[in-house]
N, C-alpha and C positions, 0 to 999 in steps of 0.2 A: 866408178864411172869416169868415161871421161868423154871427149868430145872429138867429132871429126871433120874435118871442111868437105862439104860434097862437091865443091868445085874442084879443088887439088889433090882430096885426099890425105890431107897431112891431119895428123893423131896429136892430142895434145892431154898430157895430162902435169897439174890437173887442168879440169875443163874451163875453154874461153870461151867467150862470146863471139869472140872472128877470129880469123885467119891471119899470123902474123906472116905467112908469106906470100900470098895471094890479097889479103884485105878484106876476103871475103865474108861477108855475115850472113851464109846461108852454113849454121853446125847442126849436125846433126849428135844424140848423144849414143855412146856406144859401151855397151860391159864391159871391164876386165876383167880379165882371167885369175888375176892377183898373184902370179908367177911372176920372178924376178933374178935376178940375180944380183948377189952381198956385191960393192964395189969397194966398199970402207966401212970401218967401224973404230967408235971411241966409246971409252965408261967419263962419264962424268961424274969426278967427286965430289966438286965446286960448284954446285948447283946455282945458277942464278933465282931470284927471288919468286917464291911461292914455288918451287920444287925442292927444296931440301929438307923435308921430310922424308924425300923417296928415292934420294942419294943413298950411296953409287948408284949409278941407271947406264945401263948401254943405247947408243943410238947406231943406227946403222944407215949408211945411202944404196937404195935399190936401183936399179936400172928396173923398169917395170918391162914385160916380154913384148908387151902391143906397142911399147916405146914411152917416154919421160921417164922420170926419174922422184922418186920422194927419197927424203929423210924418217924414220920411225924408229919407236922403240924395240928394242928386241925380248922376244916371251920363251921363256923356257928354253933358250939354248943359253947355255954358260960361255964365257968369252974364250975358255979352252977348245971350245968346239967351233966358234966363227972363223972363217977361212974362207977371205975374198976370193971372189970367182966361184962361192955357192951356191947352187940353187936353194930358193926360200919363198915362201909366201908369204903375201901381204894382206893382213884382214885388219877390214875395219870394222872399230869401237867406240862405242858412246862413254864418254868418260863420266861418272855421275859422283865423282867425290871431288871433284875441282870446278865446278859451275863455269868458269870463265872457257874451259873447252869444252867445248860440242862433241867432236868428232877427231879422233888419231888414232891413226896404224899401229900393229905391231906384225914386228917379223917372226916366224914363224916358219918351222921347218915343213918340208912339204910333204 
């Protein structure tokens, strides 16, 4: 989900409370699609603390289609196969083996 200004029109994800160009705090909220396209990607071997269990991990940066942008992990495609300017989809996941996250994405081929 994200969020959209009814005054301006501008799409924010993820979602605000108001309007960083207008000021407005009249948002309404709106579905994505979860289509995106790959910008970047890195494997991290060097896990910072409380993920190096599950090192190497690939993270990728999406442009999302309805606009913004996330960071996510990527699922089932091998880093042979990532190739910025791809199309991918973004779904999200309740993470239940790490309490401290709630909720993260993974990319995912479409």
């Amino acid at each position: 989900m994200g969020t959209k200004c009814e005054k301006c029109g501008e799409i924010y994800f993820p979602p605000r409370a108001d309007c960083l160009k207008c000021l407005n705090d009249k948002i309404e909220w709106m579905e994505y699609s979860g289509k995106g396209i790959l910008q970047s990607f890195t494997t991290i071997h060097a896990a910072p603390k409380g993920f190096e269990d599950i090192a190497p991990y690939t993270l990728g940066i999406v442009d999302l289609k309805e606009g913004g942008r996330l960071i996510a992990w990527t699922k089932d495609i091998s880093e042979e196969e990532l190739r910025i300017g791809m199309s991918v989809k973004i779904v999200p996941r309740i993470f239940e083996e790490i309490p401290e996250i709630k909720l993260y994405y993974t990319i995912e081929k479409p």
